[in-house]
N, C-alpha and C positions, 0 to 999 in steps of 0.2 A: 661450584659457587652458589648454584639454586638452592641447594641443602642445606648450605649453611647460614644464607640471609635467612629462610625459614625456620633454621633454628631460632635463628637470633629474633627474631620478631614474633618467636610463641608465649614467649613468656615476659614481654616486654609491655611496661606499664603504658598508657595513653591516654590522658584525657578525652575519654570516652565522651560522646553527645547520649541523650536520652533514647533517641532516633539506635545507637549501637545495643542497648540492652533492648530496645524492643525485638531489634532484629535477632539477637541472641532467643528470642520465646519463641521465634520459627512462626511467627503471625499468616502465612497463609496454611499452612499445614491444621496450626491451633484453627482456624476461620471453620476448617470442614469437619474437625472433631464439637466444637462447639456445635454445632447446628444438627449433629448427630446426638448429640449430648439432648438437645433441646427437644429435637424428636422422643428422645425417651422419656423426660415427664410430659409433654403433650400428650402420646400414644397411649400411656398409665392408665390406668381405672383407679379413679377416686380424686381427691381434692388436693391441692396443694396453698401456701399462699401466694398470691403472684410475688409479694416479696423477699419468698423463703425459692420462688421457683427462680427468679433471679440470682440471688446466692449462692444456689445450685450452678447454674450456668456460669458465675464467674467463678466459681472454684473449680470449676473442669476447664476451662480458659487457662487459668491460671499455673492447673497442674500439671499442665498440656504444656504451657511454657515454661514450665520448671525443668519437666524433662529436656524439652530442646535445646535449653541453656547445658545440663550436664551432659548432654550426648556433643554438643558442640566444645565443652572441656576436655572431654575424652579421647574426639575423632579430632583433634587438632594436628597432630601431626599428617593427618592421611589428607585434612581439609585443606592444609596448605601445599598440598602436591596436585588438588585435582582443579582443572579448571571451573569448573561447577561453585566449588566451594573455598576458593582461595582468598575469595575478594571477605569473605566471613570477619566478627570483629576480632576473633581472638588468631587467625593466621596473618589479618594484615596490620596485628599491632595493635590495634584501637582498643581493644578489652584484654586485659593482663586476664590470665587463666586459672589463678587462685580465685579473684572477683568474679567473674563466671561462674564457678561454681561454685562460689559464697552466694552468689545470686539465687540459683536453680536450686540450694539445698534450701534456705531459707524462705523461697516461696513454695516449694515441697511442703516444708511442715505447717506453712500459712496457712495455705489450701485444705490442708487434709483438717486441720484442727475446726477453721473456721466449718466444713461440711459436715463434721461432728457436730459439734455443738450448737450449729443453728440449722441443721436439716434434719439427718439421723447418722448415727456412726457407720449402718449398713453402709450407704452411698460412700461415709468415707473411708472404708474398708477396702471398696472396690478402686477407689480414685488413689487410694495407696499402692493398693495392688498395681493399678495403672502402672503409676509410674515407677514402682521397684520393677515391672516386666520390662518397662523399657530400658529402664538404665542399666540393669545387670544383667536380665536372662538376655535382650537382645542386642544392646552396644557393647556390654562390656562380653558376655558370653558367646555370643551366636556371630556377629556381622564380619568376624575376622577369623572364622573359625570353619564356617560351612556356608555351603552354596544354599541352604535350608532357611540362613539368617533370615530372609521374609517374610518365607512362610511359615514359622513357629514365632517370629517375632513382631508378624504383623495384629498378632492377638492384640497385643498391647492399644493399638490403632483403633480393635471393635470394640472396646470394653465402655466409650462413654454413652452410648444408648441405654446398659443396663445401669449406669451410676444416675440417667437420668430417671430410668423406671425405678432405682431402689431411693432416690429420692423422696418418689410418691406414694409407693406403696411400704416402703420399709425392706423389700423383699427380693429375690430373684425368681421369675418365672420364666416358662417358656418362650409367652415372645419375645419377651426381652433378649432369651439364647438365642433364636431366631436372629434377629436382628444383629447380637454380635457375630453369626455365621454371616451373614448377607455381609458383612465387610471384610471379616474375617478372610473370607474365599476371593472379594473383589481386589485385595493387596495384591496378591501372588502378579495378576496378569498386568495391573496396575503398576506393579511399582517396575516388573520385570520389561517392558515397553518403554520405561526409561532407560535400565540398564541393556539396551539395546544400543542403543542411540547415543551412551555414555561409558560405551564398551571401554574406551583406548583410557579415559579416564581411572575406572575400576581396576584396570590391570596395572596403571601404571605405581595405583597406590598399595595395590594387592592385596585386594578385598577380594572374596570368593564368590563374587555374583555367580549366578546361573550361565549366564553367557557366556564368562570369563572362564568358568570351570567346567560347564557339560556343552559348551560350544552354543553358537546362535538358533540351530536349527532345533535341538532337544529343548531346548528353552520356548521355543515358536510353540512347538508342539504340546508343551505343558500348558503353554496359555491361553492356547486351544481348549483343552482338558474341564481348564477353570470355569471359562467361559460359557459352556456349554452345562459344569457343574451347577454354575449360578440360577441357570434359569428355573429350575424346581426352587431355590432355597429364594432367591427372589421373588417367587409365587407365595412361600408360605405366609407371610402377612396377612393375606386376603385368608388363606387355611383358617386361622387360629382367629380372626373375626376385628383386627386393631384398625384392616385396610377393608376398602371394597371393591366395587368391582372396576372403576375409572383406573383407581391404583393399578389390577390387576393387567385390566388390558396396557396400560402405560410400559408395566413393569415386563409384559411382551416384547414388548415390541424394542423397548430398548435392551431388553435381554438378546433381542436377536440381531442388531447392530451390535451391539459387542461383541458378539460370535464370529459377525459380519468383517468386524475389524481385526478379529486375531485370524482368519481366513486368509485378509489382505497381506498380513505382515508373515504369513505361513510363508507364500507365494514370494513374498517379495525378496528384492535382490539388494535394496537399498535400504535408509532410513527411516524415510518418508511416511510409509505407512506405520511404522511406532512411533513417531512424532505423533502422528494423527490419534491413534490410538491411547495413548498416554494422555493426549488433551479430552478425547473424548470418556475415556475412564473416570476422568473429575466431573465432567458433565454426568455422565451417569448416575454416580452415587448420589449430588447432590437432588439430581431431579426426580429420585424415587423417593428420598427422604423426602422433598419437598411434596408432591403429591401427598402421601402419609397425613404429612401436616396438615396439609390446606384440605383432606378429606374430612381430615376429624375437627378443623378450625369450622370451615365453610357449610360443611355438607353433613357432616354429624359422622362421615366415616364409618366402616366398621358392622361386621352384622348385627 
């Protein structure tokens, strides 16, 4: 009987509120890609306009939720079996699933055009890139197909730091790679600390998370791996001369609570410490980008 109300209510029209397509752009996920995005023409060498630098930030805002609206087109079937994702507008009716993804294609092309034409086409090369990596190599390719889906699909996730450095310089350089490794690497352990904790869910929509496929303990262990991976690639900012030395010790110390915390969740028998984990993974990224900025805002940053 469960399967078949969810049938009936995927494709079902509903006077949608403004409040359902905002939710459709995934507005907390877009909030940390944005401010990554921003990190990367802040960190840039050279000039930008503050009004071409805005522009910039809302076309990766936007691109951001463009993707979210077509992965929530896509994943509707699995979204309306899992509790996490049920209440969504297009499993609980409220947003028909053609309109979704009339949505998410049409601020696709909005985005990309408008960062052409009023930034540089570099930047909107990458923010296409963006989001063809998300929609097809990792929702429609990877997330139903291999227990890998995060980590070859969480590229998609690093890429708005260098759409904000080819912004400003026109170009892709090192730190800007840099940077999309420093998220690149922080997904795996990140996203994997929720599918901990959201084990019974993933299996029951039969998604090949890590947990669900190589068991909870190979999964611990991997996020182990990561964690420990991060802490040189974390460091490199200060290397290549974007951060300085505040950042570097910052980016210590919180590189070793997160070690700290996939330690906890190695050991552990319960939930508790991936709940912790997964909260504190968002704190993490945010407050090394934030440093970054506030070095080179406040203090001149940077060697």
């Amino acid at each position: 009987m469960t399967d078949m109300t969810n049938e009936l209510t995927l494709d079902r029209p509903g006077g949608a509120s403004a409040g359902d397509y905002i939710e459709l752009l995934k507005p907390r996920v877009m909030s940390l890609v944005v401010f990554t995005g921003l990190a990367g023409i802040v960190l840039a060498p050279g000039h930008i306009h503050p009004f071409l630098a805005a522009v910039a930030v809302l076309c990766i805002a936007v691109g951001a939720g463009a993707s979210g609206a077509i992965n929530m087109w896509y994943d509707r079937d699995i979204d309306a079996v899992m509790t996490r994702t049920a209440k969504r507008p297009i499993p609980s009716g409220r947003v028909g699933a053609d309109e979704a993804l009339g949505f998410g294609v049409t601020l696709s092309v909005f985005a990309t055009l408008v960062m052409g034409i009023a930034v540089n086409w570099t930047a909107a090369a990458l923010l296409a890139l963006t989001i063809g990596f998300y929609v097809f190599v990792y929702t429609m390719g990877l997330k139903r197909r291999t227990p890998q889906n995060i980590v070859i699909g969480g590229a998609a996730g690093a890429f708005p730091p260098m759409i904000g450095w080819a912004a400003v310089t026109g170009g892709v350089e090192l730190p800007s790679i840099l940077l999309f490794l420093l998220i690149f690497l922080w997904t795996p352990p990140h996203f994997w600390a929720l599918a901990l904790f959201r084990n019974a869910d993933y299996t029951r929509a039969g998604v090949p998370m890590m947990p669900v496929v190589a068991g909870p303990l190979s999964t611990k262990r991997q996020m182990l791996v990561y964690t420990l991976v991060l802490l040189p690639v974390a460091a490199s900012p200060y290397v290549v001369g974007i951060s300085g030395p505040f950042y570097l010790a910052v980016s210590s110390l919180l590189g070793l609570m997160f070690v700290g915390c996939a330690v906890r969740v190695l050991r552990s028998t319960d939930d508790t410490p991936a709940k912790k984990m997964f909260g504190f993974s968002i704190l993490y990224l945010f407050l090394l980008f934030a440093v970054m900025i506030g070095e080179r805002l406040v203090l001149g940053g940077g060697a």
